[in-house]
SETORVEX-910373 format. One record per residue: chain; x, y, z of N, C-alpha, C, CB in turn; residue in three letters. Coordinates in steps of 0.001 Angstrom, whole numbers, always signed. Atoms other than C-alpha are relative to their C-alpha. Glycine has a CB too. Layout:
% SETORVEX-910373
{A,{X,Y,Z},{X,Y,Z},{X,Y,Z},{X,Y,Z},ala} ...
% end
This chain:
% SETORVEX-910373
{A,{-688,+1144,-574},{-22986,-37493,+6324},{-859,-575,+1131},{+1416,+402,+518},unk} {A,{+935,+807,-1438},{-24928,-40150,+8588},{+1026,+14,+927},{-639,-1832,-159},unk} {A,{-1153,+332,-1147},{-23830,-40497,+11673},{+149,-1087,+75},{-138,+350,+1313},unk} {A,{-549,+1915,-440},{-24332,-44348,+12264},{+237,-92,-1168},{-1143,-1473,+646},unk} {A,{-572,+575,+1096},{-22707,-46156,+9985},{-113,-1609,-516},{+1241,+297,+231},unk} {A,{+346,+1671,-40},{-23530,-49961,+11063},{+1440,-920,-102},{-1095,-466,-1510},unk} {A,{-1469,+760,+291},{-19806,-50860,+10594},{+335,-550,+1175},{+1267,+928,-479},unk} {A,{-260,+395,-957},{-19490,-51250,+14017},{-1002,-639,+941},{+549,+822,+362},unk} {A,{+848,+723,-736},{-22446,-53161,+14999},{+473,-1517,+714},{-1086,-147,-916},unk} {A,{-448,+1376,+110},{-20230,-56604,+15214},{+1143,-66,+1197},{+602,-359,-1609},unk} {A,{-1154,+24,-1737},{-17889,-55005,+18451},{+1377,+518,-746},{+424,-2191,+1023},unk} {A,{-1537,-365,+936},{-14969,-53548,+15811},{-192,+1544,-557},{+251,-1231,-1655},unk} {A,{-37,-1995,+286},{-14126,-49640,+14533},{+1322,-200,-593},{+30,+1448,+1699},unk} {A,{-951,-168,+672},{-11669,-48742,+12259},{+1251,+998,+467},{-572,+303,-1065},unk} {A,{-971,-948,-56},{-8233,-47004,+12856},{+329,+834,-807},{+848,-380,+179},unk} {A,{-777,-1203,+1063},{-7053,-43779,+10964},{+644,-1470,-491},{+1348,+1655,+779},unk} {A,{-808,+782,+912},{-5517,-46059,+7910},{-1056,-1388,-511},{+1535,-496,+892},unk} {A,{+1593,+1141,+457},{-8788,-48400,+7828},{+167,-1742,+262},{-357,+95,-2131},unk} {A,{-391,+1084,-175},{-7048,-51401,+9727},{-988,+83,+1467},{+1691,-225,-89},unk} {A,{+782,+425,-1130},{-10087,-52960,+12263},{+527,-650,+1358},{-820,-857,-519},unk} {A,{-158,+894,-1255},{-9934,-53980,+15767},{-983,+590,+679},{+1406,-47,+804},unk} {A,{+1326,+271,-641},{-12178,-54948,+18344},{+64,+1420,+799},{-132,-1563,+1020},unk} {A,{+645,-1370,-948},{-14040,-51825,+20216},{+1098,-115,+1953},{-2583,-500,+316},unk} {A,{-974,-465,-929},{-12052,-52597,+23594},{+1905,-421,-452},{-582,-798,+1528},unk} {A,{-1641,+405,+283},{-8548,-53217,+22029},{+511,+1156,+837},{+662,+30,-1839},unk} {A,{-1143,-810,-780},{-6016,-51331,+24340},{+22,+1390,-464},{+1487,-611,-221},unk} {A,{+112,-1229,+811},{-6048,-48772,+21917},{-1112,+1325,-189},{+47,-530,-1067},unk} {A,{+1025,-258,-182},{-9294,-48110,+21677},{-504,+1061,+1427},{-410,-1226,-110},unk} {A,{+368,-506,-762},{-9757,-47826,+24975},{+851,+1679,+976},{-212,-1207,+516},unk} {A,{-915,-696,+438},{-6494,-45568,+25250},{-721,+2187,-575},{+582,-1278,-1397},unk} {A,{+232,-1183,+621},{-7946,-42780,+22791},{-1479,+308,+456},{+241,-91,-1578},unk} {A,{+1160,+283,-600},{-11357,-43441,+24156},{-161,+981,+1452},{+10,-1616,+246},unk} {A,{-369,-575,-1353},{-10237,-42083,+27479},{+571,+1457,+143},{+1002,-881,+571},unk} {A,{-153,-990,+619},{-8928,-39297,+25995},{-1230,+1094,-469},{+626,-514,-905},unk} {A,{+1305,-924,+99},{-12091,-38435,+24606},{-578,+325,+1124},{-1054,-540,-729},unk} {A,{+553,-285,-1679},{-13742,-38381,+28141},{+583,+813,+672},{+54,-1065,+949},unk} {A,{-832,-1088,-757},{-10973,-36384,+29373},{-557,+1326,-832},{+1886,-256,-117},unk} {A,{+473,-1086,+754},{-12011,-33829,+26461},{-874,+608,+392},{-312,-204,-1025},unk} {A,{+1049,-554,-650},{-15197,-33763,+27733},{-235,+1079,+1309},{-483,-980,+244},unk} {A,{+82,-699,-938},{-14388,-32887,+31046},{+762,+1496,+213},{+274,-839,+800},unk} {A,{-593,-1505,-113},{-11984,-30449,+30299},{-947,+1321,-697},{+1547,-37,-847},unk} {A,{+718,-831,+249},{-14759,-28660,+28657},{-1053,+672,+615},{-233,-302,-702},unk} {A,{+880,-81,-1592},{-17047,-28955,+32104},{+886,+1050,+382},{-22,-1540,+1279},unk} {A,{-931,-985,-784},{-14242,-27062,+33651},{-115,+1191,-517},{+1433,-313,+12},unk} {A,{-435,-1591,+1166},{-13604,-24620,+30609},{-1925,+807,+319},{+445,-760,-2824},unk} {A,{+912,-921,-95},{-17641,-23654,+30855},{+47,+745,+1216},{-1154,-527,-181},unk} {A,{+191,-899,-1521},{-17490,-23272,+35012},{+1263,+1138,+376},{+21,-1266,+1448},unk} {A,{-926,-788,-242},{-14436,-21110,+34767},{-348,+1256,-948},{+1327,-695,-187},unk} {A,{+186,-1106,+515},{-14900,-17343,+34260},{+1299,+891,-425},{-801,+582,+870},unk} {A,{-967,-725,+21},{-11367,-16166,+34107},{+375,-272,-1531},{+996,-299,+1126},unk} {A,{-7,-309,+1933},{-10705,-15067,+30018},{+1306,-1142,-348},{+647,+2262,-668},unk} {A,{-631,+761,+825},{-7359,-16522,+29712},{-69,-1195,+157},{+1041,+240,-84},unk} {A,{-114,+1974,-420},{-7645,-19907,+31792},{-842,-1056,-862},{-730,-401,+1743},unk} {A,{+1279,+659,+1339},{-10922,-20532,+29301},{+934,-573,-770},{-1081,+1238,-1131},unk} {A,{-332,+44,+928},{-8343,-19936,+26552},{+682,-1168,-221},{+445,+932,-199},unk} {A,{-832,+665,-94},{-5789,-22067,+27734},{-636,-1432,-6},{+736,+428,+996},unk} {A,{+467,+1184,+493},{-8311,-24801,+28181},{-558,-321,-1129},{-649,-352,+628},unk} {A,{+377,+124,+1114},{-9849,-24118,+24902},{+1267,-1023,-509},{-270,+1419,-674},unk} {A,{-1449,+781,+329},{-5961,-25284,+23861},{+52,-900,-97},{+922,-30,+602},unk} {A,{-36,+1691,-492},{-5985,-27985,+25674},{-1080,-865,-651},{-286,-196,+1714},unk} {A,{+676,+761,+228},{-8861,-29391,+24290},{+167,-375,-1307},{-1004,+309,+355},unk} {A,{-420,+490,+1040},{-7568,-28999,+20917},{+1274,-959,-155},{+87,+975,-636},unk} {A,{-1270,+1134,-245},{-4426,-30691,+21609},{-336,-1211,+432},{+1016,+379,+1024},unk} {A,{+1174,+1287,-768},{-6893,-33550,+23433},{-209,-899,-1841},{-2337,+1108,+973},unk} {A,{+317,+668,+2055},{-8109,-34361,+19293},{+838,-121,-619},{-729,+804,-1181},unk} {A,{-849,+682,+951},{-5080,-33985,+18229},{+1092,-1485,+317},{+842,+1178,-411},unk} {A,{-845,+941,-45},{-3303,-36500,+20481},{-1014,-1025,+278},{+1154,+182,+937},unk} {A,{+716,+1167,+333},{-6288,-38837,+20010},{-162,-661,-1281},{-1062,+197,+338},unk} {A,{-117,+71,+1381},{-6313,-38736,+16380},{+1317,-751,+37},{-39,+1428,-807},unk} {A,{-1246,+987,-300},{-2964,-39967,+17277},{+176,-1203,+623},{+761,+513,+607},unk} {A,{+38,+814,-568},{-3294,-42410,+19093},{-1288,-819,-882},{-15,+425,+1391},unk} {A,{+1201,+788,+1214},{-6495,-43733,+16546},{+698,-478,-765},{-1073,+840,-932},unk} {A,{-832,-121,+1503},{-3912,-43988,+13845},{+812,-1263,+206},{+1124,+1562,-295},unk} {A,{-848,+1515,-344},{-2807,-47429,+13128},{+1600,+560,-108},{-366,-1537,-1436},unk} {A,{-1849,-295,+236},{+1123,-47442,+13779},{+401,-289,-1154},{+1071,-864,+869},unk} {A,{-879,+911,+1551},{+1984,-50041,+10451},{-641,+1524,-807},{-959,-2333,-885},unk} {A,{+236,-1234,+1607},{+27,-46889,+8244},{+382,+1307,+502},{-1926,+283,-731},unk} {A,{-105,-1534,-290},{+1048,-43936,+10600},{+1041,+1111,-820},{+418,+45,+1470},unk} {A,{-419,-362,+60},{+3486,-42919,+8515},{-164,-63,-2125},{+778,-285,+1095},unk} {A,{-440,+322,+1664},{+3865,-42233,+4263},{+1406,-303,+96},{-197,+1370,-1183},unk} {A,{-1403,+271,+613},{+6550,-43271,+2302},{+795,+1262,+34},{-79,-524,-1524},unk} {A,{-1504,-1252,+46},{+8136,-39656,+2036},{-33,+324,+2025},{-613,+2309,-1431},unk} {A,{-192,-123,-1720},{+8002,-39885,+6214},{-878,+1032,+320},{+1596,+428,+626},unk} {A,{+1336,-1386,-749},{+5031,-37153,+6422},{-1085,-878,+1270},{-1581,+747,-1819},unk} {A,{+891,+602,-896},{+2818,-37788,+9177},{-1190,-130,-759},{-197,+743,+1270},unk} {A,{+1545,+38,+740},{-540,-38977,+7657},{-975,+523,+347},{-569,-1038,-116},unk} {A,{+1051,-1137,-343},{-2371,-36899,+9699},{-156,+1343,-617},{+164,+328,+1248},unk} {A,{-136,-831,+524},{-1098,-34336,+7875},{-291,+1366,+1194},{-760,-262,-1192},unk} {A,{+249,-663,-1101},{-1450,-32138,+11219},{+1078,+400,+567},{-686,-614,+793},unk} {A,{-1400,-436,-823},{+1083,-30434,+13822},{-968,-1210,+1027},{+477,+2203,+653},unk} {A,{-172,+1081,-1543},{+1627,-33345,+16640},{+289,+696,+811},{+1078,-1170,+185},unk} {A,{-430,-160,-1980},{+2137,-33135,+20325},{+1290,+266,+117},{-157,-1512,+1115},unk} {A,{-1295,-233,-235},{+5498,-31792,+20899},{+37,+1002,+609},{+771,+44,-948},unk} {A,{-687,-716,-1012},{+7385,-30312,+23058},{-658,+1786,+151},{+1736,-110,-496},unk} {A,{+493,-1394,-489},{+6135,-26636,+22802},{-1850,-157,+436},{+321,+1278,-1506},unk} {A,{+1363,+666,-263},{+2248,-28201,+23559},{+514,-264,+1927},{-345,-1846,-1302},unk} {A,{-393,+415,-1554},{+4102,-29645,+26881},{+757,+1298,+1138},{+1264,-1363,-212},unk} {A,{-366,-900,-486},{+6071,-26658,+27505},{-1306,+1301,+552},{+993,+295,-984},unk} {A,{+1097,-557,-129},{+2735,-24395,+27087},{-474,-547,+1671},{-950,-419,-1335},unk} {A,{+783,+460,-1376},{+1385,-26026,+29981},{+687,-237,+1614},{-574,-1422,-383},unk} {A,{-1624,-389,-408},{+4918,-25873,+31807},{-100,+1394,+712},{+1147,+166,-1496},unk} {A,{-55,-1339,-476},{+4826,-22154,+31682},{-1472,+617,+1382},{-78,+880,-1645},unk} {A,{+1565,-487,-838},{+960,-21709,+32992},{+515,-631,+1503},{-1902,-1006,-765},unk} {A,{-350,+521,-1530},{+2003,-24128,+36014},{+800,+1089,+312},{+832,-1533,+234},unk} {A,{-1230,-370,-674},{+4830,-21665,+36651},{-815,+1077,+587},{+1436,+368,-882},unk} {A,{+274,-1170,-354},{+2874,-18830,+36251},{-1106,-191,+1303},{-484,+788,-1287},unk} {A,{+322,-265,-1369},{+169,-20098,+38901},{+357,-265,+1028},{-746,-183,+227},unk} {A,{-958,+161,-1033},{+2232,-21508,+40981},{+1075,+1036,+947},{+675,-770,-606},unk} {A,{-459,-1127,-560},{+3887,-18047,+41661},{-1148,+211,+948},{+328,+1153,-1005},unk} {A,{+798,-762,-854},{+312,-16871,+43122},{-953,-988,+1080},{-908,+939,-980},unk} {A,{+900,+1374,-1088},{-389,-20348,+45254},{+646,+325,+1297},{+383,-2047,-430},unk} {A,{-781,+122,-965},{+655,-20484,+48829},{+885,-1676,+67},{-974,+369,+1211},unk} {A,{-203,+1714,+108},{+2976,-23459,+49324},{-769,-1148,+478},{+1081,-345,+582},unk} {A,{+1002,+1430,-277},{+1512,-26753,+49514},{+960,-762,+1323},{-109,-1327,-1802},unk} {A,{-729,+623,-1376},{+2724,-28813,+53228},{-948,-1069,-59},{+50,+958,+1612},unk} {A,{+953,+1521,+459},{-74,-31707,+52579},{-669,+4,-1506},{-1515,-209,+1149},unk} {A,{+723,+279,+921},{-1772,-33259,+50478},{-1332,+579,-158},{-26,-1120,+23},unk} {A,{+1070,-257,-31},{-4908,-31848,+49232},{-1279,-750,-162},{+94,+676,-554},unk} {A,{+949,+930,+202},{-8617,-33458,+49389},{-644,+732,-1286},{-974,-289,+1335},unk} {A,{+702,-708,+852},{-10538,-32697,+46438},{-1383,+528,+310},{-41,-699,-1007},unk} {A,{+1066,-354,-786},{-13283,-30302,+46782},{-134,+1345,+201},{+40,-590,+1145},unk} {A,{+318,-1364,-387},{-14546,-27458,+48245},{-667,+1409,-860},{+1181,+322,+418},unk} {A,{+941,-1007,+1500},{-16636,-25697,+45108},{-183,-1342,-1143},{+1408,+1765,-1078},unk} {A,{+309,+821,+905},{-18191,-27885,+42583},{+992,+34,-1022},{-1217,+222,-429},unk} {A,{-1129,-154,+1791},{-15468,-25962,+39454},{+976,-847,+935},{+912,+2179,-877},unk} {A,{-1267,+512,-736},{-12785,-27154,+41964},{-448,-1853,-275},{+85,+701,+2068},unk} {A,{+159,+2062,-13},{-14234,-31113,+42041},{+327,-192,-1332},{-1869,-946,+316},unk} {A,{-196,+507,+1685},{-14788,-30837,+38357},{+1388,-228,-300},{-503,+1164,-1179},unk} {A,{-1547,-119,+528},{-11255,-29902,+37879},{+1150,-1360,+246},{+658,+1379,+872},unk} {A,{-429,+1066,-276},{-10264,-33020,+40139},{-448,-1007,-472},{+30,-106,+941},unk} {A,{+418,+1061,+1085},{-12488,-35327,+38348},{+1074,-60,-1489},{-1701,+471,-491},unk} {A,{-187,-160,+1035},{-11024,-34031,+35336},{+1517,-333,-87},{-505,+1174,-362},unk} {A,{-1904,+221,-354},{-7019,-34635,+36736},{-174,-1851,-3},{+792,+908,+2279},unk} {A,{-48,+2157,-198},{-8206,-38848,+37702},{-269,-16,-1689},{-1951,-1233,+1364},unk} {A,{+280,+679,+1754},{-9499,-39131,+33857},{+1376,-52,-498},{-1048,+1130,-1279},unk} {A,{-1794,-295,+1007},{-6151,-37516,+32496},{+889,-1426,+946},{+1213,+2449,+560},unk} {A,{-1121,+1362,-774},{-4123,-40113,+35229},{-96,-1119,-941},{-563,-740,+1755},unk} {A,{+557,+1234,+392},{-6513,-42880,+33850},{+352,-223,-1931},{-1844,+127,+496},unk} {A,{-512,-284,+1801},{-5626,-41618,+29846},{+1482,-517,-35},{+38,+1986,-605},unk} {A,{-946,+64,+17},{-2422,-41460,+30944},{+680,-1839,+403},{+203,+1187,+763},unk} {A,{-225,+1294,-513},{-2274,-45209,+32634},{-438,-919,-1177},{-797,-261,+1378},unk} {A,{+834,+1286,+786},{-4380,-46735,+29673},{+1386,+544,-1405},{-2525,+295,-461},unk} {A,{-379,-476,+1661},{-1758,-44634,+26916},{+1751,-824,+479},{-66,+2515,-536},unk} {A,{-998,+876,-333},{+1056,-46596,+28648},{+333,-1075,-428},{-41,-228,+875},unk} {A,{-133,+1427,+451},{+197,-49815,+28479},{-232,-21,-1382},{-942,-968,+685},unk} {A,{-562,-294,+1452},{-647,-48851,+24750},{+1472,-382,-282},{-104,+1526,-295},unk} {A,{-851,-651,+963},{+2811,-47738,+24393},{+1161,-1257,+589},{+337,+1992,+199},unk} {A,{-841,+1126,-630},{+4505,-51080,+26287},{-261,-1084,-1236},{-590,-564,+1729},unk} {A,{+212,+1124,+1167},{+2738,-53054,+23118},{+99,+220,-1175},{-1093,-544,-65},unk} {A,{-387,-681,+1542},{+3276,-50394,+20265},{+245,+1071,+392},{-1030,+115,-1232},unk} {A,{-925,-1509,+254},{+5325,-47616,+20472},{-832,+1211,-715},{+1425,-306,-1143},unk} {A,{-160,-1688,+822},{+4639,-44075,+19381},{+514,+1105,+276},{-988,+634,-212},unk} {A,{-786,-1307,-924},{+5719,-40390,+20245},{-582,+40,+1550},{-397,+1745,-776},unk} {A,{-226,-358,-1815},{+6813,-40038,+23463},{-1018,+1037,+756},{+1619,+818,+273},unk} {A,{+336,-1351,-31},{+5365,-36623,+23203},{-1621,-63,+669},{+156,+699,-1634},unk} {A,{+776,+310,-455},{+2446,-38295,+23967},{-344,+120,+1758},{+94,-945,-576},unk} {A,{+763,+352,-1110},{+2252,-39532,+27243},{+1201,+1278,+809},{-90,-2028,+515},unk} {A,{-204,-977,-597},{+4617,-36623,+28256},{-1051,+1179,+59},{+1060,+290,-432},unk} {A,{+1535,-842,+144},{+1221,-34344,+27481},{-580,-225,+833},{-948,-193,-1018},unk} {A,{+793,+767,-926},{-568,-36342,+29480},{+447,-71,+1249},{-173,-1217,-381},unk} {A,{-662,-176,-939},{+1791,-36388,+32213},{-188,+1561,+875},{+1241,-303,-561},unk} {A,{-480,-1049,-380},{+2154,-32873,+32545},{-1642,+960,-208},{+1499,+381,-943},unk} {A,{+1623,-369,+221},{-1784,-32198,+31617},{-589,-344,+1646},{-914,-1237,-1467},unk} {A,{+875,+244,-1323},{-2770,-33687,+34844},{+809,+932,+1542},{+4,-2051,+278},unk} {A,{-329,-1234,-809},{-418,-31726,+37037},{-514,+1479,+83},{+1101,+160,-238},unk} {A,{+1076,-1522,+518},{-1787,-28823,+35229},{-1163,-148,+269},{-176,+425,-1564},unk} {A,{+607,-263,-778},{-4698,-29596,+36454},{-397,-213,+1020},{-383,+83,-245},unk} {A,{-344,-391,-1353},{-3669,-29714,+39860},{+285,+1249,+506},{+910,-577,+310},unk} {A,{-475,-1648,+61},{-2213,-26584,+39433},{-1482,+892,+303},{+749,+484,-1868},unk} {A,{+1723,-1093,+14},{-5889,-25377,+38503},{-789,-25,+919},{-1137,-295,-1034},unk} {A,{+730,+55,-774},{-7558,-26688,+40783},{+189,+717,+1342},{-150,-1076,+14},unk} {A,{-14,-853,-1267},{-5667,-25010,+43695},{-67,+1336,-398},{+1228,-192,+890},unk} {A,{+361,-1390,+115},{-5941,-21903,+41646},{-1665,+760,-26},{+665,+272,-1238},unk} {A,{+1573,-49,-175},{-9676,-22153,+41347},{-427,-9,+1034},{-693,-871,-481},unk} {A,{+946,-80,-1513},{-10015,-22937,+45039},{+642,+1589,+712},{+484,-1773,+1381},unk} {A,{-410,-1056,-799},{-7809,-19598,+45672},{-1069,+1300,-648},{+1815,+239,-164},unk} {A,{+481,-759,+1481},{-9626,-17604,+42579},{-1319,-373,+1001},{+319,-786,-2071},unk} {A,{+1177,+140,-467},{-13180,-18752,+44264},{-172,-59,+2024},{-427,-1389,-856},unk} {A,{+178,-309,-970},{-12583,-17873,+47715},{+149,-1740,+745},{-1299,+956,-5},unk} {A,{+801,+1388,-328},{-13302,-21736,+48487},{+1514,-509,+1241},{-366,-1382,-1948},unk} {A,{-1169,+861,-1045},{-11460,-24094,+51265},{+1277,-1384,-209},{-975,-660,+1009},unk} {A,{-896,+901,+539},{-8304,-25768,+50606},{+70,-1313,+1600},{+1724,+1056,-522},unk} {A,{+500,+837,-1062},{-8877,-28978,+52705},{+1522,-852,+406},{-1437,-1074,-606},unk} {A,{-1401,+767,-43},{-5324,-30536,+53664},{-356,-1368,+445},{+1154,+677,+1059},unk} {A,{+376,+1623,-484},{-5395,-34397,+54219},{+898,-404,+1124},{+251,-1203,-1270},unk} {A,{-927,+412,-1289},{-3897,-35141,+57651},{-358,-1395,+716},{-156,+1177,+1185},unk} {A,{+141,+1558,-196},{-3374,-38659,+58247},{-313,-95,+1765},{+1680,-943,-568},unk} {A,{+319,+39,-1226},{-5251,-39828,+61735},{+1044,-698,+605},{-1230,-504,+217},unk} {A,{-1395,+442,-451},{-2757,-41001,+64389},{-832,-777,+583},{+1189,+860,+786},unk} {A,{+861,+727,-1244},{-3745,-43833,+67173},{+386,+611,+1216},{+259,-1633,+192},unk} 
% end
């Protein structure tokens, strides 16, 4: 299989179902953003040494393809006539959101409470991790306005929602896990 294809030399790419639109259509940019988030969650997943947190981002990254694949997928063909999903795949649902639910709970037991806001920082895995929380926001802000002009599962941007907390979560567990300095943001007074 080539990789280029030349189909998209003209500013257009095809959706799962083989219905074209232009390279920044909403959509596009949507699942696009998604991919980038993939990426980074895989920056994180290499600088992190702890076995299961890898695993859990391994997870995550598969769930990343699958709710891009989703979001690729024209809506008018997303569905057959006997109502199967055409992906023929398990979707984003609720136990995907819950998964990531539980992990918050569980590090959130071994955080000290939070009384400010945090700056991002203080160990490079720790930035990554905050880089990697603005992409998910920015997935999450671009899978919105998507979903204000075509509908799809909810399940979606609840993932996404609850993906970027999660890695908030991580990141203060990485700065406790790496010894590193949790920097509180204290607003200057006059």
């Amino acid at each position: 299989m080539k990789i280029y294809t030349k189909t998209g030399d003209k500013g257009t790419t095809a959706l799962f179902g083989g219905t074209r639109v232009p390279k920044s259509h909403i959509r596009i940019e949507s699942y696009g953003t998604v991919d980038e988030l993939n990426s980074y969650v895989g920056l994180v997943r290499d600088n992190v040494k702890d076995v299961h947190t890898r695993a859990v981002l391994k997870d995550i990254q598969h769930n990343l393809f699958t709710l891009g694949a989703e979001l690729a997928t024209d809506p008018e063909k997303a569905k057959l006539k006997n109502g199967k999903d055409r992906l023929n795949i398990v979707v984003i649902g609720e136990k995907h959101i819950e998964q990531l639910e539980t992990e918050m709970d569980t590090m959130n037991g071994d955080l000290p409470q939070m009384t400010h806001f945090i700056l991002p920082g203080g160990h490079p895995t720790v930035s990554y991790c905050h880089i990697t929380r603005c992409v998910c926001r920015r997935a999450e802000r671009l899978a919105t306005q998507l979903y204000s002009l075509e509908t799809f599962d909810e399940n979606i941007l609840k993932y996404l929602n609850r993906l970027s907390d999660y890695l908030f979560v991580l990141a203060r567990k990485l700065t406790k896990d790496l010894n590193a300095e949790e920097v509180k943001w204290i607003p200057e007074k006059e």
